[in-house]
ZAVO-149341 format. One record per residue (C-alpha): x, z, y; residue in three letters. Coordinates in nm, 2 decimals, padded with zeros to 4 digits, m for minus. Layout:
BEGIN
+--------+--------+--------+------+
:      x :      z :      y : type :
+--------+--------+--------+------+
:      X :      Z :      Y :  ALA :
...
+--------+--------+--------+------+
***
This chain:
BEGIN
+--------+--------+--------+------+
:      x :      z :      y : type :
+--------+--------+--------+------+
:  04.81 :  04.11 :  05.69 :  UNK :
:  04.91 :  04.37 :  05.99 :  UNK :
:  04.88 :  04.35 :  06.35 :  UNK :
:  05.08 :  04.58 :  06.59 :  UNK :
:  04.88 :  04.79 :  06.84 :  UNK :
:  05.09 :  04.90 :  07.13 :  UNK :
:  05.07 :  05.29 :  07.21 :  UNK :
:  05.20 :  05.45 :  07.48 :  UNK :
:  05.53 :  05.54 :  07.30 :  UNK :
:  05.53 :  05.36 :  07.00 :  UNK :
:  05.39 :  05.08 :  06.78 :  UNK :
:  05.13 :  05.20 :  06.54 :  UNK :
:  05.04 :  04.89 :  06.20 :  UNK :
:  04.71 :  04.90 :  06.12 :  UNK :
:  04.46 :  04.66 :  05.92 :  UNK :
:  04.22 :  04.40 :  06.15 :  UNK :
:  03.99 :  04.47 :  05.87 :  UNK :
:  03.90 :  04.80 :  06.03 :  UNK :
:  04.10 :  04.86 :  06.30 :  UNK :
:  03.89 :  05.17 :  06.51 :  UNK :
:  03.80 :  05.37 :  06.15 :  UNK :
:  04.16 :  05.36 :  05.99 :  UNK :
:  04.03 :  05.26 :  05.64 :  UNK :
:  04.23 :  05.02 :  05.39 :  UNK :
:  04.07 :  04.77 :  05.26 :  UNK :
:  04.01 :  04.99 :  04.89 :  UNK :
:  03.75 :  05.22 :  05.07 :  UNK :
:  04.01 :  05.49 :  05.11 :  UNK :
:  04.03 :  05.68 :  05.43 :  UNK :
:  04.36 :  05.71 :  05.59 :  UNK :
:  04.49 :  06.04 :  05.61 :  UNK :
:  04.51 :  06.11 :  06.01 :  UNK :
:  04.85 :  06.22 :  06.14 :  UNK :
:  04.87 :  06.52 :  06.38 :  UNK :
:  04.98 :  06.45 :  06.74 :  UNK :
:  05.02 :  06.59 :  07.04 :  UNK :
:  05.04 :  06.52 :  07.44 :  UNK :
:  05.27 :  06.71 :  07.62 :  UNK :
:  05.37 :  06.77 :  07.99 :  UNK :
:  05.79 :  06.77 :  08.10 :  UNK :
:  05.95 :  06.64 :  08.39 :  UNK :
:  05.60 :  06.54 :  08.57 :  UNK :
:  05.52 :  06.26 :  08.31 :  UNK :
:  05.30 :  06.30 :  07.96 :  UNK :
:  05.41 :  06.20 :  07.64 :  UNK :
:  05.19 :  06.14 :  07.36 :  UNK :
:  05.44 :  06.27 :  07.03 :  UNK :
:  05.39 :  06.31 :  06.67 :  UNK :
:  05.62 :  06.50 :  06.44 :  UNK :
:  06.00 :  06.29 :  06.36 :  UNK :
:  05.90 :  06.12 :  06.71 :  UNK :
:  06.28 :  06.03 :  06.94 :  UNK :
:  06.20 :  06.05 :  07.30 :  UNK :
:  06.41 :  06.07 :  07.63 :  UNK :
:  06.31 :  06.34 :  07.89 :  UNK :
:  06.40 :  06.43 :  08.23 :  UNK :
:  06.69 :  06.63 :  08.17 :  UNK :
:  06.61 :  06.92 :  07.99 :  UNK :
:  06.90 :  07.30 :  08.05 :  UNK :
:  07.00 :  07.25 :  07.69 :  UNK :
:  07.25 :  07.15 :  07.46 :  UNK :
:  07.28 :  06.91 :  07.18 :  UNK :
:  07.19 :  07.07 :  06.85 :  UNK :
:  06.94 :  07.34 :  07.02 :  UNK :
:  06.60 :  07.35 :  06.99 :  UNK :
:  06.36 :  07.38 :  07.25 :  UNK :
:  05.96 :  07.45 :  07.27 :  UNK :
:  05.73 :  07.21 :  07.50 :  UNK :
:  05.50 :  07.50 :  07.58 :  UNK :
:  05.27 :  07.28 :  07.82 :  UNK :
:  05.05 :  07.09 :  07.57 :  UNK :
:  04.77 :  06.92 :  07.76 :  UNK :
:  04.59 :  06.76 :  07.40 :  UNK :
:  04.61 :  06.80 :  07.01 :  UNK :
:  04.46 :  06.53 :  06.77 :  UNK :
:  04.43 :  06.44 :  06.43 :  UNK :
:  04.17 :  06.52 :  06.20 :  UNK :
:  04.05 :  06.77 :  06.48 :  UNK :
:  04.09 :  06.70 :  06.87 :  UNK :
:  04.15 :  06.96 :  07.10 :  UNK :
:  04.18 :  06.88 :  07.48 :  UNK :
:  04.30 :  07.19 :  07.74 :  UNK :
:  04.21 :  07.31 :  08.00 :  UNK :
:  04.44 :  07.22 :  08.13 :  UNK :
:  04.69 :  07.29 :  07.89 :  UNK :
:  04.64 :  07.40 :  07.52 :  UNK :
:  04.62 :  07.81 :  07.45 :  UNK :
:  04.91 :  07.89 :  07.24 :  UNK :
:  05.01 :  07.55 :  07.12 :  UNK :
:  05.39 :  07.41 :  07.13 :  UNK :
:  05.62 :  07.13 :  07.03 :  UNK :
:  05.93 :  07.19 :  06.93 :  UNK :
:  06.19 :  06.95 :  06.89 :  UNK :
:  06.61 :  06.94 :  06.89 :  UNK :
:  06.83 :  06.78 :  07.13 :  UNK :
:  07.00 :  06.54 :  07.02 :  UNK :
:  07.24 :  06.41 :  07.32 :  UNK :
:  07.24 :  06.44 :  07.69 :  UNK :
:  07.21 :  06.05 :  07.80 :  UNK :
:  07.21 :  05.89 :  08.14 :  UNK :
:  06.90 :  05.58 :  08.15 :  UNK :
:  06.95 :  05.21 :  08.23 :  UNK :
:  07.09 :  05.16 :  08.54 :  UNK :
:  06.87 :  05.07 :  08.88 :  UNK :
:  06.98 :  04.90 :  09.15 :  UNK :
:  06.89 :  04.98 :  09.50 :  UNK :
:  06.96 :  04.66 :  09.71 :  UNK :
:  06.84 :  04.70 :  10.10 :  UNK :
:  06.92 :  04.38 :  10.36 :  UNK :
:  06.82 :  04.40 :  10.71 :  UNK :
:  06.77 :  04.12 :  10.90 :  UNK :
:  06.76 :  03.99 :  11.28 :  UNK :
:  06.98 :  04.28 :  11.50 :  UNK :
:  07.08 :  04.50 :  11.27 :  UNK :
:  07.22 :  04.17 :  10.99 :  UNK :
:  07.34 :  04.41 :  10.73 :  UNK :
:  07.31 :  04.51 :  10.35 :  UNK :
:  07.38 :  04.80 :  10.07 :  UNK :
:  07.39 :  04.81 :  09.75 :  UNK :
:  07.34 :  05.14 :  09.54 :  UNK :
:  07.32 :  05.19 :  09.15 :  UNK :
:  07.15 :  05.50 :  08.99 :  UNK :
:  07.14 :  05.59 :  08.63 :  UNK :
:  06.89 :  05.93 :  08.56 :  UNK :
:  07.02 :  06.17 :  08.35 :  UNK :
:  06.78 :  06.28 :  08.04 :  UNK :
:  06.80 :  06.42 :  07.76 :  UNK :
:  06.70 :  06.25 :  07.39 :  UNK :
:  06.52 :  06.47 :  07.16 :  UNK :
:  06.39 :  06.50 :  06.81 :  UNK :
:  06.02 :  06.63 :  06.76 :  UNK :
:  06.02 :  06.84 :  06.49 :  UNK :
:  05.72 :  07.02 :  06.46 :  UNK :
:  05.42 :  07.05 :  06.61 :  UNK :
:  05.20 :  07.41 :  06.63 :  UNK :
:  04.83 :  07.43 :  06.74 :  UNK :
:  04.89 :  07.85 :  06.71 :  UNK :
:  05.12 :  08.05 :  06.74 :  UNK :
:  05.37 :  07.91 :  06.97 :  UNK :
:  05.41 :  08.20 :  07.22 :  UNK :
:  05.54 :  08.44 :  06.92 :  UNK :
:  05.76 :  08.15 :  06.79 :  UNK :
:  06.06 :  08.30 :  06.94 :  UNK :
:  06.18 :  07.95 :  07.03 :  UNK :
:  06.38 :  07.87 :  07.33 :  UNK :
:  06.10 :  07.75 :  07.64 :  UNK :
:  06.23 :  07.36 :  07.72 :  UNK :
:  06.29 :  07.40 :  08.09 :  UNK :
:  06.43 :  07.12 :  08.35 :  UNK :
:  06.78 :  07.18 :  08.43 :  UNK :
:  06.71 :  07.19 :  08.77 :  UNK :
:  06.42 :  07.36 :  08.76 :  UNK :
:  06.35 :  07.71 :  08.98 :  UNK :
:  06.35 :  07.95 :  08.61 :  UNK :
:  06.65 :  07.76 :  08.47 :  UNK :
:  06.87 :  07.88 :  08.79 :  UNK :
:  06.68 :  08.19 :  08.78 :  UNK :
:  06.90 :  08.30 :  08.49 :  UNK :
:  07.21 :  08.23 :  08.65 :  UNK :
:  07.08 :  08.42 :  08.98 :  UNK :
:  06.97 :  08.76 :  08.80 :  UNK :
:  07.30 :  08.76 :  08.66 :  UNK :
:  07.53 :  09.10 :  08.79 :  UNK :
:  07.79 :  08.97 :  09.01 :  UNK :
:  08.13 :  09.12 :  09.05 :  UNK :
:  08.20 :  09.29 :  09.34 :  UNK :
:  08.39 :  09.15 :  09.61 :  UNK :
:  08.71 :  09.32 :  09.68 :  UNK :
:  08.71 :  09.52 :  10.01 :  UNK :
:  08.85 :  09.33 :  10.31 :  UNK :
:  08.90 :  09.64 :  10.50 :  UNK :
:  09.10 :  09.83 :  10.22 :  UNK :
:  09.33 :  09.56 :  10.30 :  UNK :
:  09.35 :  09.53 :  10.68 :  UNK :
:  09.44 :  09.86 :  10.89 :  UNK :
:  09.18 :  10.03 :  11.05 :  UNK :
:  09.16 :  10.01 :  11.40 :  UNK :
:  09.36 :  10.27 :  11.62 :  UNK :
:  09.12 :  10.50 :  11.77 :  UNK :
:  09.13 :  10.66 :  12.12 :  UNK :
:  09.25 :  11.03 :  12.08 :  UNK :
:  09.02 :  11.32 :  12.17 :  UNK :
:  08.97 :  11.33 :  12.59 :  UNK :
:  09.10 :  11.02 :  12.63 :  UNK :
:  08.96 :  10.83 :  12.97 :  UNK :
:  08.68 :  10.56 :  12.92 :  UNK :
:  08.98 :  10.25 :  13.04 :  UNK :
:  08.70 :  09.97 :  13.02 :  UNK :
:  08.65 :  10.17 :  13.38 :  UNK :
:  08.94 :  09.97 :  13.46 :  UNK :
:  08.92 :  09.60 :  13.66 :  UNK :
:  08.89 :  09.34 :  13.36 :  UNK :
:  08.95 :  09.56 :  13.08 :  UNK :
:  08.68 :  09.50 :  12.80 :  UNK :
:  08.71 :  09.64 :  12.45 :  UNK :
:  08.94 :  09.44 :  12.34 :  UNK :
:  09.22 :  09.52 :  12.57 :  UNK :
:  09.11 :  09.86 :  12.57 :  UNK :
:  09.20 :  09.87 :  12.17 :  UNK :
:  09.52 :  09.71 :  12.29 :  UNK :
:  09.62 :  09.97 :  12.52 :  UNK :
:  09.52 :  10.27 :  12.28 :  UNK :
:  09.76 :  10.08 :  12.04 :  UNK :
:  10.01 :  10.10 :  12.29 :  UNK :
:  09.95 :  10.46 :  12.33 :  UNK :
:  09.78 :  10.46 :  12.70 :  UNK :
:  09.47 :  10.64 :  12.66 :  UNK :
:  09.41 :  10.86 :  12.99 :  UNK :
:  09.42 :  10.72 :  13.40 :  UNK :
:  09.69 :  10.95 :  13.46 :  UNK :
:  09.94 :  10.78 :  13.28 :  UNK :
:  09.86 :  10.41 :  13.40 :  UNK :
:  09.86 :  10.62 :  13.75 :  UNK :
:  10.20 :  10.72 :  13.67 :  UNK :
:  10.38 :  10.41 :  13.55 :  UNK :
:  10.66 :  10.28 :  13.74 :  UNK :
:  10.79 :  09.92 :  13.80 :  UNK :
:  10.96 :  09.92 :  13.49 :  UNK :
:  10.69 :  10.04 :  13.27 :  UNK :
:  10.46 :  09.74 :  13.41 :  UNK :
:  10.72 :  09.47 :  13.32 :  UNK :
:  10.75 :  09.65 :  12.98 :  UNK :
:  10.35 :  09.67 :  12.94 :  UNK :
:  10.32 :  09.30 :  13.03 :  UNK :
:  10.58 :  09.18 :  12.77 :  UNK :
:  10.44 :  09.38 :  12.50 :  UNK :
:  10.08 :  09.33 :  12.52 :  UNK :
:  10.11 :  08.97 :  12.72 :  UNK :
:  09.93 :  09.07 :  13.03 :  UNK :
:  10.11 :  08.80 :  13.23 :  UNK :
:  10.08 :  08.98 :  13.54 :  UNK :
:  09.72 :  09.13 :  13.54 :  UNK :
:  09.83 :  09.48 :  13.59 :  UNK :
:  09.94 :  09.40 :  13.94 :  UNK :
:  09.67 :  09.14 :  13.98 :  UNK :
:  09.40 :  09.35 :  13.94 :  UNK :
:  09.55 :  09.67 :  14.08 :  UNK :
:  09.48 :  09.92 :  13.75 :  UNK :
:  09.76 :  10.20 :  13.89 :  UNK :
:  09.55 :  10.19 :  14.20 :  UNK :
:  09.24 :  10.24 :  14.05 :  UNK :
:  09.39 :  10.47 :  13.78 :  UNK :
:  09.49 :  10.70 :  14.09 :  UNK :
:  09.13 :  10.71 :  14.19 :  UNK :
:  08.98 :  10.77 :  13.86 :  UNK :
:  09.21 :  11.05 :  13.76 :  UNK :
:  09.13 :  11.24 :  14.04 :  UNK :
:  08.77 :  11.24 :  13.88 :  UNK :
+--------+--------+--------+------+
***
């Protein structure tokens, strides 16, 4: 007869005859199966080899194999506990399929004032995985692939060391700036001229006093149509003040 003794992951069937030495009832010892307790996604698991077990989700794809690198215990017919995590011991086990969990709903009601409810639903994303082997040496020359959370800091440290392109240059494609000609007059001297209407008027072509000095009634109602002054060239009195700055 057999009695089921709940584990943390799975069911192990053992004989009430001698349930804590694992001995049949013919004398014989049984053989002690390897197993290991490893660390992913902040919780422990306690595996042994052919074991299925969902994870947080794991940055890989179904039909890759991955290597649980933080092992915090070994047991079987010899028991090794870390310190805290095993030297050089690994699981590695395939993915089998991304999965999402059961689904958990978030129901909130608020009474008195505020008289109002939400309901949300959430389903984790994990990953299901095959252990396939389990190695109390030799696991940081195994060459396997480190199982790594995919939204962990080194799984988007991949992405982020990758080259990027270069952008294309904005200012190949706009013209430069017109630039004030050599012994041109400083015209932010002028009432309410700042650099933007300075760049303005070197576009224009004014770049010296004397030639705002020298403009006529019909060059003001020209200068104010083409560069939308709307009268401040009269308003602030800039052929006046271009008089008295050309005469230095």
């Amino acid at each position: 007869m057999y009695i089921l003794k709940r584990d943390a992951l799975f069911e192990v069937a053992i004989r009430p005859e001698h349930p804590e030495t694992g001995t049949t009832g013919r004398g014989k010892e049984k053989e002690k199966r390897m197993f290991a307790v490893l660390k992913t996604g902040g919780k422990q698991y306690k595996v042994q080899s052919g074991d299925m077990l969902r994870v947080e989700k794991l940055a890989a794809d179904a039909g890759e194999t991955v290597q649980f690198n933080e092992v915090l215990m070994l047991g079987g017919d010899k028991t090794v506990v870390g310190a805290p995590f095993v030297k050089d011991a690994g699981v590695q086990a395939e993915v089998v399929d991304q999965v999402k969990g059961e689904k958990v709903i978030n129901f909130v009601k608020r009474r008195r004032k505020h008289s109002s409810k939400r309901t949300k639903g959430h389903r984790q994303k994990l990953t299901l995985i095959k252990v396939t082997d389990i190695l109390a040496s030799g696991a940081e020359k195994s060459g396997v692939k480190a199982a790594m959370g995919a939204g962990s800091v080194s799984a988007t440290a991949v992405t982020a060391a990758a080259p990027k392109k270069a952008a294309p240059r904005k200012a190949e494609a706009k013209a430069e700036a017109p630039k004030a000609a050599a012994g041109a007059d400083d015209l932010k001297q002028l009432s309410g001229v700042g650099p933007a209407l300075e760049k303005k008027l070197v576009a224009a072509g004014v770049t010296t006093f004397a030639q705002i000095a020298a403009w006529t009634d019909a060059d003001v109602a020209a200068m104010d149509e083409q560069l939308s002054f709307k009268g401040r060239i009269e308003r602030e009195g800039w052929i006046e003040q271009a008089k008295e700055l050309a005469k230095g």
